[in-house]
VMD Tcl script that draws the C-alpha trace (Angstrom):
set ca {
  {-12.18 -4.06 1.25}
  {-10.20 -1.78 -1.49}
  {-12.67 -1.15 -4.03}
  {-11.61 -2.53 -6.42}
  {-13.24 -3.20 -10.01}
  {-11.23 -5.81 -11.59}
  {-8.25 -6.09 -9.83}
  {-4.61 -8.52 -11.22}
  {-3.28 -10.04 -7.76}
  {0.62 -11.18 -8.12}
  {3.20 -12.15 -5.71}
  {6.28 -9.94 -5.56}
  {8.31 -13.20 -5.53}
  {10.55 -12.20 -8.74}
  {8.12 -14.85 -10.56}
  {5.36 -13.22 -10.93}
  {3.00 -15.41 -9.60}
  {-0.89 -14.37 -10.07}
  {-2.89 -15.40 -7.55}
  {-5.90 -13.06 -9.50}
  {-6.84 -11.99 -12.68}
  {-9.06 -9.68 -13.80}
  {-9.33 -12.04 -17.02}
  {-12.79 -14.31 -16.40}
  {-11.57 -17.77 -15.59}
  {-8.06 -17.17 -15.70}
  {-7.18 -17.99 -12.00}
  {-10.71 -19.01 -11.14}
  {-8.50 -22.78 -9.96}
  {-7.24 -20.55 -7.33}
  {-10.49 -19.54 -5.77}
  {-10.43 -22.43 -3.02}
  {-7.11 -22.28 -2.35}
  {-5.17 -21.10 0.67}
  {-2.52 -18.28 0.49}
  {-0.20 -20.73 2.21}
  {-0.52 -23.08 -0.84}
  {1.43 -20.20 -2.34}
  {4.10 -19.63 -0.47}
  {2.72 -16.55 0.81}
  {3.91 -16.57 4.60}
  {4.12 -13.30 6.89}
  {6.12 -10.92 5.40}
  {4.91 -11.29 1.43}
  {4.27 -8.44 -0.39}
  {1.43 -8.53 -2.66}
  {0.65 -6.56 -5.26}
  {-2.85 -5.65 -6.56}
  {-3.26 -3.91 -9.65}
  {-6.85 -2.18 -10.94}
  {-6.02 -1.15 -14.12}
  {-9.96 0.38 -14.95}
  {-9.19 2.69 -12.18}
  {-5.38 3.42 -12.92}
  {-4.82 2.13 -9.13}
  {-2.24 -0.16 -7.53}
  {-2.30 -1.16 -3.94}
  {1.16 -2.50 -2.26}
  {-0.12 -5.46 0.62}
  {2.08 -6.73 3.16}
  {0.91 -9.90 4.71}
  {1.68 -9.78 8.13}
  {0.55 -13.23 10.47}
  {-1.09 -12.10 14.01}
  {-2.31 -14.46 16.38}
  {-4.20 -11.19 18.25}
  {-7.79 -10.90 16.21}
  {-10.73 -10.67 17.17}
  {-13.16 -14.18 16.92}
  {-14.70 -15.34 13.65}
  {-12.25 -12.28 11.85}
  {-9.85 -13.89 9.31}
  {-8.15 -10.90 8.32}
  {-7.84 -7.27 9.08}
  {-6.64 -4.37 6.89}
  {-4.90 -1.66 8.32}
  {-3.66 1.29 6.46}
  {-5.12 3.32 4.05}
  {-7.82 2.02 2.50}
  {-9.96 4.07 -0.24}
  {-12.89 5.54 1.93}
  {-10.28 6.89 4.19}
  {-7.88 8.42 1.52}
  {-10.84 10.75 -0.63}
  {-10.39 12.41 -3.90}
  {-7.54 12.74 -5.90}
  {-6.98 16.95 -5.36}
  {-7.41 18.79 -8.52}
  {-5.25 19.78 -10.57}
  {-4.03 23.37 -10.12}
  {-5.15 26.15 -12.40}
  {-2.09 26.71 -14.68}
  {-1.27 30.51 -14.67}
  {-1.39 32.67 -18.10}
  {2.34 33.17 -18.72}
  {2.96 34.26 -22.16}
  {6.42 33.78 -22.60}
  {7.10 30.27 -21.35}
  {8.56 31.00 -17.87}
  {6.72 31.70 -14.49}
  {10.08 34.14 -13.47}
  {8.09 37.35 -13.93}
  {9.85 38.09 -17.24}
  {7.78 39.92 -19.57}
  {8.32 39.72 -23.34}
  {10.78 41.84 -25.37}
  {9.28 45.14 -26.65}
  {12.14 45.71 -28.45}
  {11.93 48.06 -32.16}
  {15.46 47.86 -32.42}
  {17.02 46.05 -35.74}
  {16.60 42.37 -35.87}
  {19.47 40.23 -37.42}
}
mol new
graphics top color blue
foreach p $ca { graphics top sphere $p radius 0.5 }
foreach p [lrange $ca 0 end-1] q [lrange $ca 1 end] { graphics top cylinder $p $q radius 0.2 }
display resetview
């Protein structure tokens, strides 16, 4: 659902708690587990971390009683095809003399000290 490569999961619980790891095998115990086996009750935050991407996704877990048959979870918020590109960067502007305040440099032929 967030597209991500190799993602580190932890539990904002001041412990720092991985639930997954984007090292092979490293949590792989934790596969058949239940986020309730945790701790992780409505109102954990979650933290997911894809570091081949240079992307980190906040998740709040928030219990609902209200979906839909045979759906065990639903994301809302955005998720990556909704958000698009990063926008580019801008095109920096050719100021010579360090400053953007319309200064130009000294033409001064005075004596120098």
């Amino acid at each position: 659902k967030f597209a991500m490569v190799a993602p580190d999961v932890q539990i904002e619980d001041g412990k720092g708690t991985i639930l997954i790891s984007s090292e092979e095998g490293e949590t792989e115990a934790n596969n058949h587990r239940k986020l309730s086996d945790f701790g992780i009750r409505n109102g954990t935050r979650l933290q997911a971390d894809d570091f081949l991407q240079d992307y980190t996704l906040l998740i709040n877990v928030l219990h609902s009683e209200n979906l839909e048959k045979d759906v065990e979870f639903e994301v809302v918020g955005d998720t990556p095809e909704r958000i698009g590109p990063k926008p580019s960067e801008p095109t920096p502007k050719n100021i010579s003399n360090g400053s953007d305040d319309g200064a130009q440099p000294s033409t001064s032929t005075g004596d120098q000290q």
